[in-house]
C-alpha positions, -999 to +999 in steps of 0.1 A: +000+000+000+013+038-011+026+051+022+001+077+027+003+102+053-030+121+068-021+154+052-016+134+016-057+128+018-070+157+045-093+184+030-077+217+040-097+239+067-100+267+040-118+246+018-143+230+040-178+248+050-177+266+086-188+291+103-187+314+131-206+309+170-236+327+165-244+320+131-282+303+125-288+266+111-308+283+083-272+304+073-246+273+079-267+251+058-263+278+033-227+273+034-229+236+033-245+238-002-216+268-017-187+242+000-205+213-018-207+228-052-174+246-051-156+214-040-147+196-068-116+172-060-136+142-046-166+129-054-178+128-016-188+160-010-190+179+025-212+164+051-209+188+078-202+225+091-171+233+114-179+259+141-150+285+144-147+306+172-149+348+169-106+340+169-107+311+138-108+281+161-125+256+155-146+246+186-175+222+167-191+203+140-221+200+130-231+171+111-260+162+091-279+144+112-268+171+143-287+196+117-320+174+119-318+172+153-324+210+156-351+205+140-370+176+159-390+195+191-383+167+212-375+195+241-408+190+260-400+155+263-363+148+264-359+161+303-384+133+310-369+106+286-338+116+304-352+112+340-369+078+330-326+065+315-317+072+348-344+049+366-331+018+342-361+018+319-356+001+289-345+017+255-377-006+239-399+011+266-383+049+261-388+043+221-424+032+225-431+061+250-411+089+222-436+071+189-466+075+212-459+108+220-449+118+180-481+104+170-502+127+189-484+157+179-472+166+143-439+171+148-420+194+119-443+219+110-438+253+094-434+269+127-410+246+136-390+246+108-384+283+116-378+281+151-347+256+141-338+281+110-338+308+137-316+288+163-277+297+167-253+267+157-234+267+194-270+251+208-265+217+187-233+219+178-207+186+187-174+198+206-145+177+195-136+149+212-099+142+220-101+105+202-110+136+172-079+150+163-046+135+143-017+147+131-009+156+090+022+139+096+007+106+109+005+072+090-030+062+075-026+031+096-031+050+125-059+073+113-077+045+101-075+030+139-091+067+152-115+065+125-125+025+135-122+028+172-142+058+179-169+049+148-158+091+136-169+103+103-139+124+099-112+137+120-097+173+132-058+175+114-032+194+132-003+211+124+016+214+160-016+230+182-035+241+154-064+230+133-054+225+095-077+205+078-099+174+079-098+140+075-126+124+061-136+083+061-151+091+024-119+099+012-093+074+032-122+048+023-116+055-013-079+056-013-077+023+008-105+006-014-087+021-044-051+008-034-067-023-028-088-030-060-055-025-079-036-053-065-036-087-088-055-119-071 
């Protein structure tokens, strides 16, 4: 296999959609889509935002299904799902209780659909993880392990202390399945 480091495959930050604390989901999906039709070196386009602090840092992500979270107004119930986890009820029973409770109400309406367009990105937002980050000088070998072990979609690259670029499973997927499709059986 090509002896690839991470920073041979990462996306570089300046390429990949973010934006800054404060901004609404309505406005960072609107960057989403411009990153995903200006990005044109892989096929796998952007999945998620990175949340930069007022200073450039990046301090979260929001991914795709993070974004349809917003929108869900499971609020009213979630404290009480939450207090039922901690009395040992079972998931089956928790699910049951959460379809019951959709089914009475109808959950994404137009109201709701604004309300989430209208919230600010730090309120649903993931903060990185420290399993999250690798270096552009490691070995794919060991990204891959990061990427396996803590089930990531992509990883934070760094350059000493700071935040250079991403590494995403689409594209060290490809290069592995690639390298591997080219060798003779």
């Amino acid at each position: 296999m090509k002896n690839y480091l991470v920073k041979d495959l990462m996306v570089p930050i300046s390429e990949y959609a973010a934006v800054t604390v404060g901004t609404s989901l309505i406005d960072a999906v609107r960057v989403l889509e411009r990153a995903q039709d200006a990005y044109t070196v892989s096929k796998y386009q952007h999945r998620a935002i990175l949340v930069l602090s007022p200073e450039g840092q990046v301090v979260g992500k929001i991914s795709q299904l993070r974004a349809l979270k917003a929108i869900e107004s499971d609020h009213e119930f979630g404290d009480e799902i939450d207090e039922m986890r901690k009395f040992n009820f079972s998931e089956d029973y928790i699910a049951q209780l959460r379809d019951k409770y959709r089914s009475r109400k109808k959950i994404i309406r137009e109201d709701t659909l604004r309300e989430a367009a209208a919230k600010k990105v730090e309120e649903f937002m993931q903060a990185p993880t420290p399993g999250e980050y690798v270096s552009e000088d490691c070995r794919l070998d060991t990204a891959i392990h990061k990427l396996v072990a803590g089930t990531h979609l992509s990883l934070l690259v760094t350059r000493d202390k700071e935040i250079v670029g991403i590494l995403r499973i689409s594209d060290v997927f490809a290069a592995v399945f690639h390298e591997m499709a080219s060798l003779e059986y």
